[in-house]
N, C-alpha and C positions, 0 to 999 in steps of 0.2 A: 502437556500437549494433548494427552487422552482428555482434559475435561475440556477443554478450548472444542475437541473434536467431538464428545456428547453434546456440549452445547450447542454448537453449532447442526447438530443432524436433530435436533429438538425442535429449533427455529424453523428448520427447514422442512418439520414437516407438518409444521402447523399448527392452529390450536383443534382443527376440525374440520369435518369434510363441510360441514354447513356454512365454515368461516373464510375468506382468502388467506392467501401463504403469507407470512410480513415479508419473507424475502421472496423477490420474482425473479432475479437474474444470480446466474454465478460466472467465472472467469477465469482462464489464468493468463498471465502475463509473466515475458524472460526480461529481466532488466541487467544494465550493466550500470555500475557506480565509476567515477574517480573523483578521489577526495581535490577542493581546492584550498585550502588551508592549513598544511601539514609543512612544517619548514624541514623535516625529518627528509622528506622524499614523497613518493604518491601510495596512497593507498587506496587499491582497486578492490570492487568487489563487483560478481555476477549471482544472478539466482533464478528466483520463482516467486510470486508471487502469487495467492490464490484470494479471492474475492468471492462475498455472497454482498447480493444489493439489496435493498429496498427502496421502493418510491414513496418520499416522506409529501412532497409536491408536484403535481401533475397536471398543468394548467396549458392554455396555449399557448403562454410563452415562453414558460419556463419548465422546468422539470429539477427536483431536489432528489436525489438519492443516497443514503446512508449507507454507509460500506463498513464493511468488515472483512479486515485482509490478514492471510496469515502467511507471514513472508519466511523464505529460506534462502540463506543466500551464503558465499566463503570470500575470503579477503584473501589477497595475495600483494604482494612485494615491501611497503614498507612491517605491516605486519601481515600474519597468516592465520588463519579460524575462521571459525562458521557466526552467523549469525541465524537466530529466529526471532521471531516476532509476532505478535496479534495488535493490528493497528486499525481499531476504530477514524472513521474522516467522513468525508460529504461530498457530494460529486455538486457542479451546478453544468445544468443544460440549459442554451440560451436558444433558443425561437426550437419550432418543429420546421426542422429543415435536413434535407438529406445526410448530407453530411453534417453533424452536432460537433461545432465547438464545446471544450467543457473547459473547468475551473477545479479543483480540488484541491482540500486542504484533510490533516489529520493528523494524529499525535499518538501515541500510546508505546507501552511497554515492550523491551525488547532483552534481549541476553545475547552475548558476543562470548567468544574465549579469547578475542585480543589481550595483548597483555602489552598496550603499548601506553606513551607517557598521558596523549590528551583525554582518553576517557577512563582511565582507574578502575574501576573494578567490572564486573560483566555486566552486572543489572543495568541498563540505560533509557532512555527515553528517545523517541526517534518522532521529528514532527519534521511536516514536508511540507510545499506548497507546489500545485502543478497547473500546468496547460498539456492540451490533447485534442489529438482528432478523432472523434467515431464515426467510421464508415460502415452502413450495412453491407451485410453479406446474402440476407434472408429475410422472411420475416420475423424469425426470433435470435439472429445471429448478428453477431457484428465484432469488426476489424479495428482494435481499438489503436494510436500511437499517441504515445505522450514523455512527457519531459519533465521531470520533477528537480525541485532543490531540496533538500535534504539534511537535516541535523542530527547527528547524533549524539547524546550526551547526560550525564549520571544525574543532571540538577541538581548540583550540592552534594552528593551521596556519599564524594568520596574526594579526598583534598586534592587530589588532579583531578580536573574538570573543563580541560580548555575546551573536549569537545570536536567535532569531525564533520566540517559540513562535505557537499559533493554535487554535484551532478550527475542524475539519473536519468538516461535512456529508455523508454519501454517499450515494446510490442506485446498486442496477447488479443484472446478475442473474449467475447461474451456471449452467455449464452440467456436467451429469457426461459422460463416454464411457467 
């Protein structure tokens, strides 16, 4: 987590004052989970999510932004433990318009301490697909809600692998610099 946390304040502050920043926005977002595919019972989970952007596309009708999110979050009822994460994805903006419909997708590595049957061992892989709404607040501020589907699962890592999808809940806001 400390080098996730160098790298990240490395990114963020550039190559130089001569140069722009790669990342211009950061974020956070509270999400709640419930699993839909657990014959066990439901397994919930709530957290944090924390976000730094960049705009890889910036056109007038669209807008591409690459994310890097580092998520914390804790499970309760059918099992119980934390999860983290650093989850690389992509934002998509469709027209410049007030309020920005998005798209999101993204994949990457995660650690759990569940110790239940469908994901085996902690190391996992978490990829999601979403919709959201961004509403400004300001001129560098905005109101983000969104809704994601969510997998979790070892890819082959570990002979139980049936895996934990869910639905995700979000609010949080953004911020530019």
């Amino acid at each position: 987590m400390v080098l996730v946390a160098a790298v990240a304040a490395l990114m963020l502050a550039g190559p130089g004052a001569a140069q722009a920043k790669f990342f211009q926005e950061w974020g956070l977002a509270a999400f709640g989970n419930q699993s839909m595919d657990i014959d066990n019972g439901n397994l919930n989970e709530a957290g944090l999510l924390f976000h730094v952007a960049a705009p890889l596309v910036d056109n007038k009708d669209i807008r591409v932004d690459f994310r890097l999110e580092g998520l914390l979050g804790t499970f309760w009822d059918y099992g119980s433990g934390v999860e983290v994460g650093v989850i690389p994805g992509l934002r998509l903006y469709v027209g410049k318009v007030k309020v920005q419909p998005y798209l999101e997708a993204g994949i990457g590595p995660t650690y759990n301490s569940l110790d239940i049957q469908e994901l085996g061992i902690g190391f996992n892989f978490l990829s999601y697909g979403g919709v959201g709404l961004r509403l400004p607040l300001g001129d560098k501020t905005s109101l983000e809600f969104g809704y994601r589907l969510r997998h979790i699962s070892n890819a082959g890592l570990d002979d139980r692998n049936h895996g934990v999808t869910s639905s995700q809940l979000q609010i949080g806001f953004a911020i530019a610099f």
